[in-house]
C-alpha positions in Angstrom: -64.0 -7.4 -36.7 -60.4 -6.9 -38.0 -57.6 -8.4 -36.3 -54.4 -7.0 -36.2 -50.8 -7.8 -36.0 -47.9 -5.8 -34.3 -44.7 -6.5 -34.7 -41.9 -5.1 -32.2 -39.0 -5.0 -33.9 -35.8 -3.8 -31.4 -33.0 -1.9 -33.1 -30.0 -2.2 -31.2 -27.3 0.0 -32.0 -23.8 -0.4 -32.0 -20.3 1.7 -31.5 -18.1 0.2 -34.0 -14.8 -0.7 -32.4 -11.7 -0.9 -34.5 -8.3 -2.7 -33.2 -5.2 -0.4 -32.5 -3.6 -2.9 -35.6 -6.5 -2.1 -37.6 -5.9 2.0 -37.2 -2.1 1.4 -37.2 -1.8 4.0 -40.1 -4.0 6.1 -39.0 -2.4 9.1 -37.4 -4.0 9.5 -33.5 -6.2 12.8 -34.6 -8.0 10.3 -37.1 -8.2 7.4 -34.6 -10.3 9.9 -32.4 -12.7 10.6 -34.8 -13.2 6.6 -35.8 -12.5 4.6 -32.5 -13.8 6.1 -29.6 -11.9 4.6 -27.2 -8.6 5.2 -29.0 -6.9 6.8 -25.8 -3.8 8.4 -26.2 -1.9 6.5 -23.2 -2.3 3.4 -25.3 -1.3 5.0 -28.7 1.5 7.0 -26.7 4.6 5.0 -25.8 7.5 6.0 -23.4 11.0 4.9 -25.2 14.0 5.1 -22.8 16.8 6.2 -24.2 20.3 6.5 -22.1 19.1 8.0 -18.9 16.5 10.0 -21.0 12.9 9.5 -22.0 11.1 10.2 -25.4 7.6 9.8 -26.6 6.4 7.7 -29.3 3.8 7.0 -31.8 3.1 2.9 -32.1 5.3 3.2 -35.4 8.3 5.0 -33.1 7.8 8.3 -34.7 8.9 11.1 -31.8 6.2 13.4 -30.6 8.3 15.7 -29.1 11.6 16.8 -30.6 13.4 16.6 -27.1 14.2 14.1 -24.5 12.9 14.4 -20.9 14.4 13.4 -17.7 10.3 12.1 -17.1 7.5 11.8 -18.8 4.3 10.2 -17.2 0.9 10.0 -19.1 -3.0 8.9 -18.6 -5.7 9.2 -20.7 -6.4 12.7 -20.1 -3.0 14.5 -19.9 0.8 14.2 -20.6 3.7 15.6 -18.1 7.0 16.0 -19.5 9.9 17.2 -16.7 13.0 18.3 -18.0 15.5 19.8 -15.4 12.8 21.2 -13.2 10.6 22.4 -16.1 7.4 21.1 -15.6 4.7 20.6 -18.9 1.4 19.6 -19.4 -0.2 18.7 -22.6 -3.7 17.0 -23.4 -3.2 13.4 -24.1 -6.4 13.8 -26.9 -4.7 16.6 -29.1 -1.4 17.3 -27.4 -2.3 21.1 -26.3 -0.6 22.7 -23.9 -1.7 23.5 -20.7 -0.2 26.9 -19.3 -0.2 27.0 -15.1 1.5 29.9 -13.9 4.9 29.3 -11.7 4.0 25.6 -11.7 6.3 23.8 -9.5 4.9 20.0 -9.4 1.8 18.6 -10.7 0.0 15.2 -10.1 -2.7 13.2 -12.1 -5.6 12.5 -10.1 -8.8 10.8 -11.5 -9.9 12.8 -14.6 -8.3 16.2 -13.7 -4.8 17.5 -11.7 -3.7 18.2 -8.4 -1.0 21.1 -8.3 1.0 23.7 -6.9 2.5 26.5 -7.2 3.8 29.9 -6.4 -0.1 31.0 -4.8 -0.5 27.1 -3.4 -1.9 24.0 -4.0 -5.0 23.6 -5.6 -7.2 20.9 -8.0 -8.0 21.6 -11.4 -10.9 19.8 -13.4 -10.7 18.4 -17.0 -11.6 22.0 -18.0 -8.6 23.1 -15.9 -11.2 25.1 -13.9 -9.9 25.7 -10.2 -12.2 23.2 -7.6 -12.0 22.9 -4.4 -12.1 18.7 -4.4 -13.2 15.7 -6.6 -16.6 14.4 -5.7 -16.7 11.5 -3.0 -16.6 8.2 -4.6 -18.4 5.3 -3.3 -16.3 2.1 -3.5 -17.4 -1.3 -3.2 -15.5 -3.5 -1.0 -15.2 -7.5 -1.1 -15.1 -9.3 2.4 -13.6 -12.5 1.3 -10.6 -11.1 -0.2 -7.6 -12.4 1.4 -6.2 -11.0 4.6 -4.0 -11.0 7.7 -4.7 -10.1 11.2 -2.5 -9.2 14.0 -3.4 -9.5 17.6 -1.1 -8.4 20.5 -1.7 -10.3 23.8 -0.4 -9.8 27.6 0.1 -13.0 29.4 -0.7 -11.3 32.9 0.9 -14.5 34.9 4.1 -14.7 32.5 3.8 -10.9 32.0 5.0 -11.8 28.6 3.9 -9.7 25.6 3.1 -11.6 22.3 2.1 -11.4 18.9 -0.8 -13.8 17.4 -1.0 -13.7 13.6 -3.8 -15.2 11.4 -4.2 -16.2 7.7 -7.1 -16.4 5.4 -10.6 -15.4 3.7 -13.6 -14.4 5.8 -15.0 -16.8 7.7 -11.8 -19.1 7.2 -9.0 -17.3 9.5 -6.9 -19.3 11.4 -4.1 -18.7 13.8 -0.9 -19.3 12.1 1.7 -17.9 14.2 2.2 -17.0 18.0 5.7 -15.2 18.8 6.7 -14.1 22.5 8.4 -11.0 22.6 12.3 -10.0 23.4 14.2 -7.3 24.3 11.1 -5.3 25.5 12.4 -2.2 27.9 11.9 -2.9 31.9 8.4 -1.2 33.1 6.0 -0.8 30.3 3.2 -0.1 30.2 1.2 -1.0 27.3 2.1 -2.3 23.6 -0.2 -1.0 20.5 0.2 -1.2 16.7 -0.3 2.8 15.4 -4.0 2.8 15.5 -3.5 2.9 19.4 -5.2 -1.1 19.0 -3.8 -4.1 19.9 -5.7 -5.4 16.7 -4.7 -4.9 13.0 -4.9 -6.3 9.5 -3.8 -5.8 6.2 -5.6 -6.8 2.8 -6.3 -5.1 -0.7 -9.1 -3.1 0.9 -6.9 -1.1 3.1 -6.6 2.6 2.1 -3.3 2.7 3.1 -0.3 0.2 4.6 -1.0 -0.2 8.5 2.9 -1.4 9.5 1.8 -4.3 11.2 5.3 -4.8 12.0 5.9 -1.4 14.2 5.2 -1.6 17.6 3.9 1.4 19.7 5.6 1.0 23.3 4.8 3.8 26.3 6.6 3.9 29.6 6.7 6.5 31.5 4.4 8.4 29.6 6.4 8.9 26.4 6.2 6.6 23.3 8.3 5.0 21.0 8.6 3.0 17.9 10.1 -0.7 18.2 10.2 -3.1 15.2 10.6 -6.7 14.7 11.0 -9.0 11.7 9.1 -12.0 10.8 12.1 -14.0 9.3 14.5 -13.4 12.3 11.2 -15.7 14.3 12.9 -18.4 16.4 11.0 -21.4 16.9 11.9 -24.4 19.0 13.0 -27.7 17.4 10.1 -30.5 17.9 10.2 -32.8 21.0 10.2 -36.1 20.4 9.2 -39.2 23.0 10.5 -43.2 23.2 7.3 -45.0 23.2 8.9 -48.2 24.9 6.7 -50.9 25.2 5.1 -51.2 21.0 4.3 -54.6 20.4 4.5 -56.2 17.3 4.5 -59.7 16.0 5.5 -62.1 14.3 5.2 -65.7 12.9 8.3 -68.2 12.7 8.1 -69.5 8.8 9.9 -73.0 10.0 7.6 -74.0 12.9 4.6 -71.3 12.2 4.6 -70.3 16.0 4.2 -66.6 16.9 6.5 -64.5 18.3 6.1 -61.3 19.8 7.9 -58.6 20.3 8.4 -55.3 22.2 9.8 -52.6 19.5 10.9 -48.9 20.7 10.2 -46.4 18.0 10.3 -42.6 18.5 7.4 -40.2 17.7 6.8 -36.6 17.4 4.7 -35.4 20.1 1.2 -33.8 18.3 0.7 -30.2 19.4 -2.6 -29.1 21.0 -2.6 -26.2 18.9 -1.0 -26.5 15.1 -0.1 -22.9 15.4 3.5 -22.4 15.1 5.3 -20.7 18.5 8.5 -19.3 19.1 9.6 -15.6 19.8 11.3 -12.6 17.9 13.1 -10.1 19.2 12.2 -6.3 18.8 14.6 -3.7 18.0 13.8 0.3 18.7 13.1 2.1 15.8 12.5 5.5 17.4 13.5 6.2 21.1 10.5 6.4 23.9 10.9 9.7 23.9 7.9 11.5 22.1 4.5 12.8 23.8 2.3 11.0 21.3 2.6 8.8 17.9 0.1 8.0 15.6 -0.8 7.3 12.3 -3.4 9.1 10.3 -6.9 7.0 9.3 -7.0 9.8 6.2 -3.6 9.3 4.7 -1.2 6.8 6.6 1.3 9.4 7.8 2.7 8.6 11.1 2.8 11.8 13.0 5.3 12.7 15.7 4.3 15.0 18.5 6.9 16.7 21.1 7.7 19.9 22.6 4.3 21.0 20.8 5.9 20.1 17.5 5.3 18.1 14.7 7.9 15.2 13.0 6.5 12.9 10.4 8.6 9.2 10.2 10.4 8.0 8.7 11.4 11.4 6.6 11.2 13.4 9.4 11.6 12.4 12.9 13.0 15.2 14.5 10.4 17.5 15.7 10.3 20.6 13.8 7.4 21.8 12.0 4.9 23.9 13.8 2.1 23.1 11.4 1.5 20.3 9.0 -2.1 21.2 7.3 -3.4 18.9 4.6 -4.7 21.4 1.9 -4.9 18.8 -1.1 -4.0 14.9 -1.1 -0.4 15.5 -1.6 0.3 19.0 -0.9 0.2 20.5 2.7 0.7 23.7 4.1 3.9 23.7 6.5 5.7 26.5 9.2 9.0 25.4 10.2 11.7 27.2 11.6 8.7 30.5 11.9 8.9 29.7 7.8 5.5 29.5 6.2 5.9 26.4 3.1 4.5 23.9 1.5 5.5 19.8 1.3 4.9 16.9 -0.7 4.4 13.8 0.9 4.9 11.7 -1.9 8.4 13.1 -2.1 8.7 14.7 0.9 10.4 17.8 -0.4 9.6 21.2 1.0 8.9 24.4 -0.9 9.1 27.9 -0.1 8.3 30.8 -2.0 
């Protein structure tokens, strides 16, 4: 019976990867064909120059012959702004991207977010119109570091306070405890802008919370007030005469001992190693709105009076009758029975 051998032999292939010095004279269409992962917002470089911008090749050759007032770039795309003109151009090959009327444009993962005369809309990497990007799942750590803020009612004191804590899951501790000043007489309740008494703020946030803006309704109207952590007061440490110490000692002549009583002052140890003291809050917007809150989607902080719609800080008076997000930047907007759009990274308003 013959006996046979096999022998598994595993090929493993590999993507050659060149260094950007290696292709330094290469021009970035040959990079492209040789590396890869030779993307153009590495090759590309932004070169200020006065209070304009150019693009450059790594050996400071101009891709464009003009300056720009801005020019941002990723790996997929290049936008150039020059007194309101707006361009795109494919990072790979530099083409030109022609949008209609274009009137702002924003990266956003592998494609665009824009608008224009007809609206806001996405665009793919094909620059084929989409309605959104698909939902992306994102892993979250727990033991990142964080910091939480309670608000607490002492119901005997009737004093309103803030408790803040320090750490990494499963490690917090209360570092700080501050009584409240300069509250208004009568009110009713105190929240952060979740409508909580309970906050935090780490890395895995979506957004920034403004832990330090304080939700106050009386008289069933709210209001903004605000406080700052290093105007925090803090009582100086008491300190006790412990009278009766004793101590001794031995006489180096006759070698009796000799005691003594010897006062010395100590710092009196706290119960709790928090620190306490108070802060005063200031009013940030008047208790004069029907309803505050900010967004769990996007962070705004949205006004509501008189059936109307402000947005703070940019726009605290009350005068938008809609405020529709259509895209992640660009909303739809009627104010003043004008139909617009506006951009809440900017906060300016179009209307066409």
């Amino acid at each position: 019976m013959k006996q046979f051998m096999i022998f598994l032999i595993c090929l493993t292939y590999y993507n050659t990867v060149y260094s950007q010095d290696i292709l330094y004279n290469l021009s970035f269409e040959a990079n492209q064909g040789n590396y890869n992962n030779s993307y153009g917002e590495y090759y590309y470089h932004i070169k200020k120059e006065e209070n304009r911008y150019r693009l450059t090749t790594k050996k400071k050759e101009y891709i464009f012959p003009e300056a720009f007032d801005t020019i941002v770039k990723n790996a997929h795309f290049i936008k150039t702004v020059k007194q309101n003109v707006i361009n795109i151009y494919r990072t790979q090959n530099l083409e030109k991207i022609e949008i209609p009327n274009l009137k702002q444009v924003y990266f956003i993962r592998n494609g665009l977010e824009v608008l224009t005369n007809q609206g806001a809309q996405y665009f793919d990497n094909s620059i084929t119109k989409i309605n959104n990007f698909p939902k992306l799942n994102i892993f979250t750590c727990g033991t990142v570091y964080s910091e939480q803020y309670t608000l607490k009612h002492n119901e005997k004191s009737q004093k309103h306070s803030i408790e803040i804590s320090e750490g990494y899951f499963g490690g917090m501790d209360i570092e700080t405890i501050l009584n409240f000043n300069n509250l208004p007489d009568n009110v009713k309740s105190l929240s952060f802008l979740n409508d909580k008494k309970y906050t935090s703020e780490s890395v895995n946030n979506k957004y920034y919370t403004h832990p330090n803006l304080i939700k106050i309704i009386k008289d069933g109207k709210s209001g903004i007030y605000s406080y700052k952590l290093d105007d925090a007061k803090f009582p100086k440490k008491e300190k006790r005469k412990v009278k009766e110490k004793y101590a001794y000692d031995i006489d180096v002549t006759t070698g009796d001992t000799i005691f003594m009583v010897v006062p010395e002052i100590i710092e009196i140890e706290p119960i709790s190693f928090a620190k306490k003291g108070e802060i005063k809050l200031n009013q940030i917007l008047a208790i004069e709105y029907d309803y505050i809150q900010q967004s769990e989607i996007n962070g705004l902080i949205y006004l509501y009076k008189n059936k109307q719609i402000g947005i703070y800080p940019n726009h605290i008076i009350t005068n938008f009758d809609k405020f529709k997000e259509k895209t992640t930047s660009f909303y739809e907007i009627t104010k003043n029975e004008k139909q617009g759009w506006i951009d809440i990274r900017t906060f300016q308003e179009y209307y066409f």
